[in-house]
C-alpha positions in Angstrom: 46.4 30.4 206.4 46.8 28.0 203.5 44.2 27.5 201.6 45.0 24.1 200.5 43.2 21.4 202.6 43.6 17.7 202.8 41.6 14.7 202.3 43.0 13.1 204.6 41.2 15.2 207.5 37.5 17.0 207.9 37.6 20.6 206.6 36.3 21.9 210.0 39.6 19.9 212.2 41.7 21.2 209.6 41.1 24.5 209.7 40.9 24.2 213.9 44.4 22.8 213.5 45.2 25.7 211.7 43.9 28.8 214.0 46.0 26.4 216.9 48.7 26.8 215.0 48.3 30.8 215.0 47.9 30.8 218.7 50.7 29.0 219.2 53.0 30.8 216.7 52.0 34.1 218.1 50.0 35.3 214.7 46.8 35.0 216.6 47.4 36.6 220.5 45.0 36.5 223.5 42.3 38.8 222.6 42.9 38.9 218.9 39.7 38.3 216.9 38.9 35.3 214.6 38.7 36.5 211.0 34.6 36.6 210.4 33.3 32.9 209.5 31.7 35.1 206.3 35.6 36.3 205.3 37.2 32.4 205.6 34.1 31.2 204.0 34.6 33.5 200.8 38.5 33.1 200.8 38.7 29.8 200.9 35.9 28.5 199.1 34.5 26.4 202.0 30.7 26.6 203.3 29.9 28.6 205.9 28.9 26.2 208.2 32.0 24.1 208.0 33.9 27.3 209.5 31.7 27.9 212.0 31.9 24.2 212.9 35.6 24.1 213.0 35.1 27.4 215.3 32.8 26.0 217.4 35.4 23.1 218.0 38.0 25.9 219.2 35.1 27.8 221.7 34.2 24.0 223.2 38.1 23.9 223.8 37.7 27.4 225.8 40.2 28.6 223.6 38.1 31.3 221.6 34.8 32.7 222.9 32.1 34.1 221.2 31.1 37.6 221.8 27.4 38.8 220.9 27.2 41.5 217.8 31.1 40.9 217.7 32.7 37.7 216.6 34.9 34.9 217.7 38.3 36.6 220.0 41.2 34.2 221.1 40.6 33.8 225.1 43.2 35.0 228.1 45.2 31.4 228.3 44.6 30.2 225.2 47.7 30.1 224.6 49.3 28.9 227.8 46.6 26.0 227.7 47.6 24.5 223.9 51.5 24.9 224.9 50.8 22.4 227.9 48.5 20.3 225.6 50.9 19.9 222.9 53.5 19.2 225.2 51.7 16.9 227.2 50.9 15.0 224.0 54.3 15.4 222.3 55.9 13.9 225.5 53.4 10.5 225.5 52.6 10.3 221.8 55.8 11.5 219.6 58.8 11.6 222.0 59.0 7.5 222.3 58.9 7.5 218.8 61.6 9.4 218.6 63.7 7.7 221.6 63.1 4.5 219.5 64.2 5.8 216.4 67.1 7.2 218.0 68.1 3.8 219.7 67.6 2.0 216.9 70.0 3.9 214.6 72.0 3.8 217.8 72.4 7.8 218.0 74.3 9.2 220.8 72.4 12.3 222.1 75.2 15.0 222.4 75.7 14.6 218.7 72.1 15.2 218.1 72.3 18.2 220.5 75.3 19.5 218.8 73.9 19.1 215.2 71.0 21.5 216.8 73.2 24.0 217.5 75.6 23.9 214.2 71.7 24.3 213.0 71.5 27.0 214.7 74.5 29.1 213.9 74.5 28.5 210.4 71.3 30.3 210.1 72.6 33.4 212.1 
């Protein structure tokens, strides 16, 4: 995790963001455990309660749940269930964006899909 944070956000969505980001990625897997709020708090120089605040935002999301005597583990789904949320907001938040952007510098979509895969190659 990086252990800068912005001012732009709270501490405790920031460092939600960030354990989504894991899941996603694959760093964090179904089942995995949440390093201990006492460990993020110490490394990162951030209370206490803002970790277990920005975890609590992850276990109302039924993407982590809370095991008694054992910590915070990433939940069967997880996983599955933030893909289809990201996508389902990428596709009605950040794709028109990008068709308008596109449009407007009057791209044509094969090149775009071809400069992907040059991309691609190059860094094989």
């Amino acid at each position: 995790m990086d252990p800068k944070w912005s001012d732009n956000q709270p501490i405790y969505r920031q460092l939600r963001d960030r354990v989504v980001s894991m899941i996603l990625e694959g760093s964090l897997k179904e089942g995995d455990p949440l390093p201990s709020v006492r460990t993020i708090a110490a490394d990162y120089q951030i209370n206490p309660l803002t970790v277990l605040k920005g975890y609590q935002v992850l276990v109302d999301e039924e993407l982590v749940e809370k095991r008694r005597g054992l910590g915070m583990f990433v939940k069967t789904g997880a996983s599955r269930a933030l893909m289809k949320n990201e996508r389902e907001v990428f596709m009605k938040t950040e794709w028109p964006q990008i068709v308008l952007r596109i449009r407007r510098l009057d791209l044509d979509p094969r090149e775009l899909l071809n400069a992907v895969d040059d991309g691609k190659r190059s860094k094989s």
